[in-house]
GUGUPA-284874 format. One record per residue (C-alpha): x, y, z; residue number from 1; residue in three letters. Coordinates in pm, 1 decimal. Each point is the difference from the previous one (the first is absolute). Layout:
BEGIN
+----------+----------+----------+-----+------+
!       xx !       yy !       zz !  nr ! rest !
+----------+----------+----------+-----+------+
!        X !        Y !        Z ! NUM !  Ala !
...
+----------+----------+----------+-----+------+
This chain:
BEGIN
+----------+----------+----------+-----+------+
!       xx !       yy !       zz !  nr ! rest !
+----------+----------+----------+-----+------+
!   7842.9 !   1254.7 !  -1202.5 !   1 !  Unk !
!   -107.6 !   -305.1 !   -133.5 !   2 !  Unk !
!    190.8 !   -340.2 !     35.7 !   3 !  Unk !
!    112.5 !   -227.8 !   -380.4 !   4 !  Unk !
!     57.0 !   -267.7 !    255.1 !   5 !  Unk !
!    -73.8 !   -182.3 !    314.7 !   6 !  Unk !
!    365.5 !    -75.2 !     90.4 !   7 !  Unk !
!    157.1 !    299.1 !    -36.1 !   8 !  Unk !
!    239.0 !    -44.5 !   -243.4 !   9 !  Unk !
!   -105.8 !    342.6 !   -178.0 !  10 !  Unk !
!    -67.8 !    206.6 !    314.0 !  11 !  Unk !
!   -114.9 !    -40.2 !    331.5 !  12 !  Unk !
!   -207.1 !    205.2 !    249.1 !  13 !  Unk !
!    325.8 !      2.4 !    227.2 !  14 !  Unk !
!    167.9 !    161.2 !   -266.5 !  15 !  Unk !
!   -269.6 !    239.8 !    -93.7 !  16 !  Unk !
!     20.0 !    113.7 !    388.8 !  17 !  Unk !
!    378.3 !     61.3 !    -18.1 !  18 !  Unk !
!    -46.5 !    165.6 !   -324.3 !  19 !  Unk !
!   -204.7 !    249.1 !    165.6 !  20 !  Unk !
!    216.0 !     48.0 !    303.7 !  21 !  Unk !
!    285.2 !     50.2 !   -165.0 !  22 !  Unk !
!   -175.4 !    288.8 !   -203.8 !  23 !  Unk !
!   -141.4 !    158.1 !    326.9 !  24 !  Unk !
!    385.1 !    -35.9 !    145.1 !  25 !  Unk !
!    100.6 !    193.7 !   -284.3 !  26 !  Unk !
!   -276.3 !    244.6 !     34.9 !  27 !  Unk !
!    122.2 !     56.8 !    328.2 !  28 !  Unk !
!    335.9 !     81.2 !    -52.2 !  29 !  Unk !
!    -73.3 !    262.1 !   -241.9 !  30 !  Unk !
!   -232.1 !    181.1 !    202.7 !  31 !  Unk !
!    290.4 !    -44.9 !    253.4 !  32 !  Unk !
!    233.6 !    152.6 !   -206.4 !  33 !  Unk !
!   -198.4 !    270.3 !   -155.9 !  34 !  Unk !
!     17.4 !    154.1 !    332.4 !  35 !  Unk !
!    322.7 !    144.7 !    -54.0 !  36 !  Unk !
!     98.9 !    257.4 !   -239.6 !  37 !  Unk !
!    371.1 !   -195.8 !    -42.0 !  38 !  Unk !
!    174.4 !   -242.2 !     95.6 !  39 !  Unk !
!    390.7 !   -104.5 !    -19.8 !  40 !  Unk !
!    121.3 !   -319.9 !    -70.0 !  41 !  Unk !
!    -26.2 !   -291.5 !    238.1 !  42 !  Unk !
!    313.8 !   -103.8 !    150.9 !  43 !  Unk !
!    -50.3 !   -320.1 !    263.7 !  44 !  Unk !
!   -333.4 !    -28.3 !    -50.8 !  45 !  Unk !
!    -84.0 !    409.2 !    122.0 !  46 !  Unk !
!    -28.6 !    277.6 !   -153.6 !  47 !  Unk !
!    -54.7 !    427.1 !     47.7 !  48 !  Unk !
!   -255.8 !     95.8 !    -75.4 !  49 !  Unk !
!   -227.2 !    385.8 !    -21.1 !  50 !  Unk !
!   -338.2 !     83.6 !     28.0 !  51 !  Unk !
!    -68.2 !    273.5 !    265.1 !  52 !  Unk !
!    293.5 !   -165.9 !    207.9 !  53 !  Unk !
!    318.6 !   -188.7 !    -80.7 !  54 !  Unk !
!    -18.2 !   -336.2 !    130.3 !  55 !  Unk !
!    144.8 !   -337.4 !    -29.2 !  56 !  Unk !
!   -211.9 !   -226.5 !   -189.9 !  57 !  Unk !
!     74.0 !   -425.4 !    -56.4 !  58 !  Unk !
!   -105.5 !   -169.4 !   -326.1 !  59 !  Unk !
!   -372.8 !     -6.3 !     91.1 !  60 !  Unk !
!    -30.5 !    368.1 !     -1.7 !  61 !  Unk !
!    -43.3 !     -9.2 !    370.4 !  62 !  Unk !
!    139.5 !    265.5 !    257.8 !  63 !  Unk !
!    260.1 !   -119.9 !    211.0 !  64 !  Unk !
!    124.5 !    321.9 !    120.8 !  65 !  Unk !
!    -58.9 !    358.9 !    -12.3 !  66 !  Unk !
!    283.3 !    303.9 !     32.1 !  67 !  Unk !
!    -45.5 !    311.1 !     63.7 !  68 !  Unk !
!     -5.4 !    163.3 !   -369.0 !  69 !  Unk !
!   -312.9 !    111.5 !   -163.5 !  70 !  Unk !
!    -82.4 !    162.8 !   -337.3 !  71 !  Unk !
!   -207.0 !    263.6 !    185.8 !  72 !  Unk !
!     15.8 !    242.7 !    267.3 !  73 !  Unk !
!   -171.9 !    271.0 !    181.7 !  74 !  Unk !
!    176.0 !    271.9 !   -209.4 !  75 !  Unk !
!    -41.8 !   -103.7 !   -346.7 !  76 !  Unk !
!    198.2 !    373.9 !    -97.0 !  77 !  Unk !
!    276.8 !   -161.9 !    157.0 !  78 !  Unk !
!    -13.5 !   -359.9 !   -203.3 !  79 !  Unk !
!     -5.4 !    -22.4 !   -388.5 !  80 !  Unk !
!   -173.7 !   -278.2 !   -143.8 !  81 !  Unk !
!     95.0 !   -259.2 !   -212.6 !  82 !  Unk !
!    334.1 !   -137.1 !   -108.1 !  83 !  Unk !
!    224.8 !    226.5 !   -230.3 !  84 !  Unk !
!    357.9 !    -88.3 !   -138.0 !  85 !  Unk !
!    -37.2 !   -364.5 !    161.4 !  86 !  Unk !
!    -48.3 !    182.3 !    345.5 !  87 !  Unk !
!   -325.2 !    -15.9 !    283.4 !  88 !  Unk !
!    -11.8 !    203.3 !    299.9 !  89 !  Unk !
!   -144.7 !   -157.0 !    308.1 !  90 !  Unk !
!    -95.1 !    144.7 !    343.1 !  91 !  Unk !
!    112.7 !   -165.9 !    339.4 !  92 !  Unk !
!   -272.8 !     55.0 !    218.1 !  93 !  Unk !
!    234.0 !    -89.1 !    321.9 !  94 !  Unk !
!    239.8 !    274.4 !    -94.0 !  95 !  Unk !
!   -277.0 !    217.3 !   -190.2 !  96 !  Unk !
!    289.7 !     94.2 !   -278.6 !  97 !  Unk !
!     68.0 !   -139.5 !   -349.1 !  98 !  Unk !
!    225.5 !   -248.6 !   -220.4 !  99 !  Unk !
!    108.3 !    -66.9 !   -368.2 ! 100 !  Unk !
!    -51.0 !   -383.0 !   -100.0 ! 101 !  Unk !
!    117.3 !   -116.6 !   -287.2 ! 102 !  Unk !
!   -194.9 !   -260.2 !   -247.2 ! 103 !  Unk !
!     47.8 !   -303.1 !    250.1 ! 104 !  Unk !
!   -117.0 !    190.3 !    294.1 ! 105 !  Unk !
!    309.5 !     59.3 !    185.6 ! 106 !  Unk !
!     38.4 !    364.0 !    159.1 ! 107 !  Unk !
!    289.1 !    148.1 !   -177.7 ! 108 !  Unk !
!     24.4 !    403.8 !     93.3 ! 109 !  Unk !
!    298.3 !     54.8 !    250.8 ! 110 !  Unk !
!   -261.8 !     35.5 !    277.2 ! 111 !  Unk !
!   -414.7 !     90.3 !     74.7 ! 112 !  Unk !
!   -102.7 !    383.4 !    -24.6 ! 113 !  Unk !
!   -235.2 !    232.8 !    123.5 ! 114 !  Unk !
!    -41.6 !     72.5 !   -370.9 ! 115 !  Unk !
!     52.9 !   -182.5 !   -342.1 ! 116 !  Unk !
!    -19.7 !    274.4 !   -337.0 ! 117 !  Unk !
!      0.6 !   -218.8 !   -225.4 ! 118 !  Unk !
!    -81.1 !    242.6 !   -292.5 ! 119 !  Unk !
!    179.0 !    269.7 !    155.2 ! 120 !  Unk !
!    300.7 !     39.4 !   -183.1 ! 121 !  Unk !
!    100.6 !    -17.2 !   -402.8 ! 122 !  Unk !
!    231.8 !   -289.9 !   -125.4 ! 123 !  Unk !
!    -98.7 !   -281.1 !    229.0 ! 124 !  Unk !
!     48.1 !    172.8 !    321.8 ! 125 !  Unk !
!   -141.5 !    -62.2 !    339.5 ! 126 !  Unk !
!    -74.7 !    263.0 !    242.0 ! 127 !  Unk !
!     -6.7 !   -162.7 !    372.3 ! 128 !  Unk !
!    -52.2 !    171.0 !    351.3 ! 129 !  Unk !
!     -5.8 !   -144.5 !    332.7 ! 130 !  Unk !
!    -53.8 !    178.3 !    348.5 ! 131 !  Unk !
!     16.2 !     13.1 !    340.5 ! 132 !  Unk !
!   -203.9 !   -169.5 !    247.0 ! 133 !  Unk !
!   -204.0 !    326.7 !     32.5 ! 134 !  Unk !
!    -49.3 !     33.0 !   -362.7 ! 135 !  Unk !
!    117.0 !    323.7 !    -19.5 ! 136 !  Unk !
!    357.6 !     15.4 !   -122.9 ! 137 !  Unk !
!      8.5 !   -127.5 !   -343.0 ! 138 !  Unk !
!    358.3 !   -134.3 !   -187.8 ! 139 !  Unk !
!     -0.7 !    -65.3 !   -347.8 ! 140 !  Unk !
!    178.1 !   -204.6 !   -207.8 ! 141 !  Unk !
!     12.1 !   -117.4 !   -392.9 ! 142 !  Unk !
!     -3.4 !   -335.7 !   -109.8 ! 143 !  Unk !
!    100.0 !   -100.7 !   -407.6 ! 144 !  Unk !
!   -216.0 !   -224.7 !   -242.1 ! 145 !  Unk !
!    215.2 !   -316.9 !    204.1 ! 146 !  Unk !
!   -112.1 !     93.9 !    319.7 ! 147 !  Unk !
!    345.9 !     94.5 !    107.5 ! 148 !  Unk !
!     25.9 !    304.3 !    167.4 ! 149 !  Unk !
!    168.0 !    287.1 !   -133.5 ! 150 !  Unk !
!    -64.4 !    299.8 !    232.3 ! 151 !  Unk !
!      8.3 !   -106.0 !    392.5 ! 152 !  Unk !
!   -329.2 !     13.5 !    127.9 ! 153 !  Unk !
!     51.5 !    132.9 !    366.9 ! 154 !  Unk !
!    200.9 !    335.3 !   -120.2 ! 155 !  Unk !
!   -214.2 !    247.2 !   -180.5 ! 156 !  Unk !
!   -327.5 !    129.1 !     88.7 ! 157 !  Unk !
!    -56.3 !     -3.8 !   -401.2 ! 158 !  Unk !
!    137.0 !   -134.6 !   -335.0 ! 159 !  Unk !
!    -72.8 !    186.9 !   -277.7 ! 160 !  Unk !
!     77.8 !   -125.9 !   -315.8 ! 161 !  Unk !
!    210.9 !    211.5 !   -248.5 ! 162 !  Unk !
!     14.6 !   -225.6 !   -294.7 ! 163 !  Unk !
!    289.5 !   -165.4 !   -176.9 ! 164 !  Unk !
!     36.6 !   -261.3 !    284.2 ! 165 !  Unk !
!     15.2 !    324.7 !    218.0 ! 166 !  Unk !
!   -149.5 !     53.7 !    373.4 ! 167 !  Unk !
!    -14.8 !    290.5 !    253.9 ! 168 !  Unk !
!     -9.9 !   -137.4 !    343.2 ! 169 !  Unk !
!   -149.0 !    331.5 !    215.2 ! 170 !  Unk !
!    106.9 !    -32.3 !    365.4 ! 171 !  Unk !
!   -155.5 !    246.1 !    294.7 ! 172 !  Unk !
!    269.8 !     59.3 !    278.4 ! 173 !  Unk !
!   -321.7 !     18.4 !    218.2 ! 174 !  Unk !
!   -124.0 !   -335.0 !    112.2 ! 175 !  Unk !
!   -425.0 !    126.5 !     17.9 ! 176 !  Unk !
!     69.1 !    304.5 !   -231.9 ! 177 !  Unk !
!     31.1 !     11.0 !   -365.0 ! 178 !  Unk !
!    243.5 !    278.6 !    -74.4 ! 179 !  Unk !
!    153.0 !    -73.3 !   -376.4 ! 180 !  Unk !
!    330.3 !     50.1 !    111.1 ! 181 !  Unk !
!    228.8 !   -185.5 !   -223.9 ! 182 !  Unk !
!    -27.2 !   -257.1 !   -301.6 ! 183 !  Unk !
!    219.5 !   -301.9 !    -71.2 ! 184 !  Unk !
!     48.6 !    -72.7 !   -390.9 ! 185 !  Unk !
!    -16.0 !   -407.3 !    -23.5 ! 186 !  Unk !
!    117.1 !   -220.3 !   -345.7 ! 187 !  Unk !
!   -160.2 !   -308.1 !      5.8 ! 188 !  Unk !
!    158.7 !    -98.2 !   -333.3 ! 189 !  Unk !
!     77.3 !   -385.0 !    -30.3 ! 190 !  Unk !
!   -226.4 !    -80.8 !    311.7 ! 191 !  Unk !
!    212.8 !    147.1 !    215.0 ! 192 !  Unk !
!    -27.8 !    284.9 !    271.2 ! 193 !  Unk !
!    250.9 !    255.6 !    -33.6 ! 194 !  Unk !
!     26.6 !    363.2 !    145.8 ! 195 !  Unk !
!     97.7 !    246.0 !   -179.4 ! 196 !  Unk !
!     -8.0 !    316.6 !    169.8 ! 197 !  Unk !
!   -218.7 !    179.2 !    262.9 ! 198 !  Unk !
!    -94.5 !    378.0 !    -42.0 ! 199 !  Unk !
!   -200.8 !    241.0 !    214.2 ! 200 !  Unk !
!   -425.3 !     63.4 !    -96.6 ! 201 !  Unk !
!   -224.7 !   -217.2 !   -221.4 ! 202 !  Unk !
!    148.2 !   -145.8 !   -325.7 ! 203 !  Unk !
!   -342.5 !     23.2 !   -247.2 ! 204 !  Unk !
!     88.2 !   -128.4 !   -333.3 ! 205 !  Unk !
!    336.8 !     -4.4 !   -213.5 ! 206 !  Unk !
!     11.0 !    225.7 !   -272.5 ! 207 !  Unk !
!    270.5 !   -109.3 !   -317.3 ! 208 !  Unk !
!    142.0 !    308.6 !   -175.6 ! 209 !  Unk !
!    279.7 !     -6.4 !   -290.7 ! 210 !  Unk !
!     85.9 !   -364.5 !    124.4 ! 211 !  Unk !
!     -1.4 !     51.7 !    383.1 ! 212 !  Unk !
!   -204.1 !    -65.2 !    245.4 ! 213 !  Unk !
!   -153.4 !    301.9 !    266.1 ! 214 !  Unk !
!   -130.2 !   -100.8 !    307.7 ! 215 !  Unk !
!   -336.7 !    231.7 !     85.9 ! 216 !  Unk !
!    -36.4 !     79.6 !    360.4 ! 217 !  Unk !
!   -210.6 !    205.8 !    260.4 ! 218 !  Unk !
!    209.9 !     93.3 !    296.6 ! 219 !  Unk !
!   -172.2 !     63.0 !    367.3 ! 220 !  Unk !
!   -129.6 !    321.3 !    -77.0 ! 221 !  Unk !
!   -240.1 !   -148.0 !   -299.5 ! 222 !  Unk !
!    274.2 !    165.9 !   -255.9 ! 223 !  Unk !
!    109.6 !   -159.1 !   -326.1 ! 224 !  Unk !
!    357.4 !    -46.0 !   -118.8 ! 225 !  Unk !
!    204.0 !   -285.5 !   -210.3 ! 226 !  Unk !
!    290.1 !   -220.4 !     82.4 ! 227 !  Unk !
!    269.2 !    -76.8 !   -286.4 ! 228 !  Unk !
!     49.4 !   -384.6 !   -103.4 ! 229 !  Unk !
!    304.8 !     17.1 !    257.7 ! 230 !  Unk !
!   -259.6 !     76.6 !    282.0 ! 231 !  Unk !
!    134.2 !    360.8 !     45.4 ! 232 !  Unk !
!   -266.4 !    312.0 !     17.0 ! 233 !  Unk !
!    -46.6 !    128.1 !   -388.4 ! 234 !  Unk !
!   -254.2 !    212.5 !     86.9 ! 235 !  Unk !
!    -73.8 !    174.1 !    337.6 ! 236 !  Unk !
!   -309.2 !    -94.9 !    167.3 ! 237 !  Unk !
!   -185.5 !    345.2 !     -8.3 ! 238 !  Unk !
!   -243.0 !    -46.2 !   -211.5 ! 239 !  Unk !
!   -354.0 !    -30.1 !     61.4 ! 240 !  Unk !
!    -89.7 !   -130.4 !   -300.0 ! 241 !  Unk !
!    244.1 !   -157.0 !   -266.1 ! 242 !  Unk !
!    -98.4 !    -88.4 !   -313.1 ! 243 !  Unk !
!     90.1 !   -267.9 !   -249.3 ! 244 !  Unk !
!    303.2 !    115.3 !   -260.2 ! 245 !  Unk !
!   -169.2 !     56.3 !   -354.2 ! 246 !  Unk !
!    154.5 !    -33.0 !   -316.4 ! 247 !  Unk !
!    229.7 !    305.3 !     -0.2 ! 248 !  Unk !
!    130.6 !   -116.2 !    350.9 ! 249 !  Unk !
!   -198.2 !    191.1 !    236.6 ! 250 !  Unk !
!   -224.3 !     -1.3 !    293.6 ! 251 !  Unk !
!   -288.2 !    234.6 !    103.3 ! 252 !  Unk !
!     82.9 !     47.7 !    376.6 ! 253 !  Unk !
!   -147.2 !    223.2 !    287.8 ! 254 !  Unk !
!    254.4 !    138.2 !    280.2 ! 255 !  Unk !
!   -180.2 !    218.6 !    252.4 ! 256 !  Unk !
!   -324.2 !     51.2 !   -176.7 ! 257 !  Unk !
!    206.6 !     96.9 !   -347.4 ! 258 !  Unk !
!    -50.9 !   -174.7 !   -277.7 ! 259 !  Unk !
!    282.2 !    -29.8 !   -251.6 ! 260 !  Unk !
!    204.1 !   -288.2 !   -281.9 ! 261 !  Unk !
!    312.4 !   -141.5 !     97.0 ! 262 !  Unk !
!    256.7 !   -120.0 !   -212.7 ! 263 !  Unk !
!     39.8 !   -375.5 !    156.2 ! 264 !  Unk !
!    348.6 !    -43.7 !   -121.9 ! 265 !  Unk !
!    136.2 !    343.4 !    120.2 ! 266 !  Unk !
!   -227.7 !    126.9 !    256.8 ! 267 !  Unk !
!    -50.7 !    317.9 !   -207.0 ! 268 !  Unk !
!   -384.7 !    157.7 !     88.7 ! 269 !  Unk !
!   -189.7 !    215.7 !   -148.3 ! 270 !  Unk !
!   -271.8 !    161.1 !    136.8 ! 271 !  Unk !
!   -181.4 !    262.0 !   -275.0 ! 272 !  Unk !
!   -215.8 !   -108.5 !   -324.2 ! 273 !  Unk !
!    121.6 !   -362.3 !     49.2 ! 274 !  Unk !
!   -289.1 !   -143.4 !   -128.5 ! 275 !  Unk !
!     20.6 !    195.0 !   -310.4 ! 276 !  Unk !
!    319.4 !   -119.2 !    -70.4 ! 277 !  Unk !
+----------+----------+----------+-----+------+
């Protein structure tokens, strides 16, 4: 750079060297900052901050602490990526389980699990599990899109979800065995948990006919049957195989190696030339 005069009043070489600190300062501080994939706000001169770790950051982009969340683990199965609806999930290497945080980095699922779903469920929902210090005896639980829990995690040894804000929490009276004995029908309508009734076998899937609803279930013998909308047994569980109800109202259904059409609404079978009819 040349100089237009000898005293400075234009520009002087001190100027010219704080000029080009200044630049390198902010140089710095982006290169800083580009190290992390997001950052919140800065409140009292820190901030949180996320690259492979959440950490605690001041106004120079340095590291002033480090917790124990990261954005990876050793399972990547177990950890989706990214943030979706406003959400991250972060692994705590102390605990070796995972958290929901929200956009300003603050943990907010009900507790740390063994497992997060994240796009396990339809309509927003969470599936969680946690487990015993062995690993071996899972519990889960469902969460909403809030992060507010809606079915218990600690209960069931699965949540199935039946649609329409509808859950089947499958419990084993055995402790190491899975057994299928009984299934508890769970509303989670207005983000909150409510029981509705508890059956014996497997509820599969909710079936709507002439405005109600029918409950599809396997009992302990691996037999089909249905329970009515008031949770009482519609159709006996004897079936090995029990179709879907077609437009006339009946099922195709197999009962000790017979095949034959039931009438859904009043049980009536038939068992000859039903498919030509």
């Amino acid at each position: 750079m040349q100089f237009l005069r000898k005293n400075n009043t234009l520009e002087t070489k001190g100027e010219e060297k704080s000029s080009e600190t200044m630049t390198s300062a902010v140089d710095s501080l982006k290169e800083k900052k580009e190290r992390f994939s997001y950052v919140t706000d800065f409140k009292d001169g820190y901030a949180l901050a996320l690259s492979e770790r959440l950490v605690i950051i001041d106004e120079d982009y340095e590291v002033k602490e480090k917790t124990p969340y990261s954005s990876r683990s050793n399972n990547a199965l177990l950890m989706p990526k990214g943030w979706k609806n406003g959400y991250i999930i972060l692994y705590n290497e102390n605990t070796f389980s995972y958290a929901i945080f929200d956009q300003d980095l603050q943990r907010v699922s009900p507790g740390e699990y063994y497992r997060i779903e994240y796009d396990y469920f339809k309509d927003g929902y969470v599936k969680v599990t946690t487990t015993d210090e062995r690993r071996k005896i899972m519990k889960v639980g469902v969460l909403n899109s809030d992060i507010k829990s809606v079915v218990s995690c600690g209960i069931y040894n699965d949540v199935k979800y039946l649609g329409d804000d509808l859950f089947v929490g499958l419990k084993s009276k055995s402790e190491y065995e899975w057994h299928n004995d009984e299934s508890t029908i769970i509303s989670s309508k207005g983000g909150k948990e409510e029981v509705l009734h508890t059956v014996n076998g497997v509820v599969l899937n909710i079936f709507v006919y002439e405005g109600k609803k029918y409950y599809y279930f396997e009992d302990g013998n691996h037999k089909y049957g249905y329970y009515a909308e008031n949770f009482e047994t519609f159709i006996e569980p004897k079936y090995e195989v029990l179709g879907k109800v077609d437009e006339k109202g009946e099922c195709i259904f197999i009962e000790d190696g017979i095949t034959g059409k039931m009438n859904f609404r009043t049980g009536e079978k038939k068992f000859r030339n039903y498919i030509e009819n």
